[in-house]
C-alpha positions, 0 to 999 in steps of 0.5 A: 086344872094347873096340870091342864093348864101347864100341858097347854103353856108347854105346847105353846113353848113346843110350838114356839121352839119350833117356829124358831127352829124353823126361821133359822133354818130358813136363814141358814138355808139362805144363807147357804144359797147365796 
């Protein structure tokens, strides 16, 4: 039940990471553009 628990908040982390990840690139990406 906790073990289960925690694999889901660590996707959730995961997930998260990776959104950021994603927003600065898109802004240095845009960066970069202009």
């Amino acid at each position: 039940m906790l073990n289960r628990h925690l694999s889901i908040g660590l996707k959730i982390k995961l997930y998260i990471h990776y959104f950021f990840f994603f927003l600065f690139c898109r802004l240095v990406s845009s960066c970069w553009c202009f």
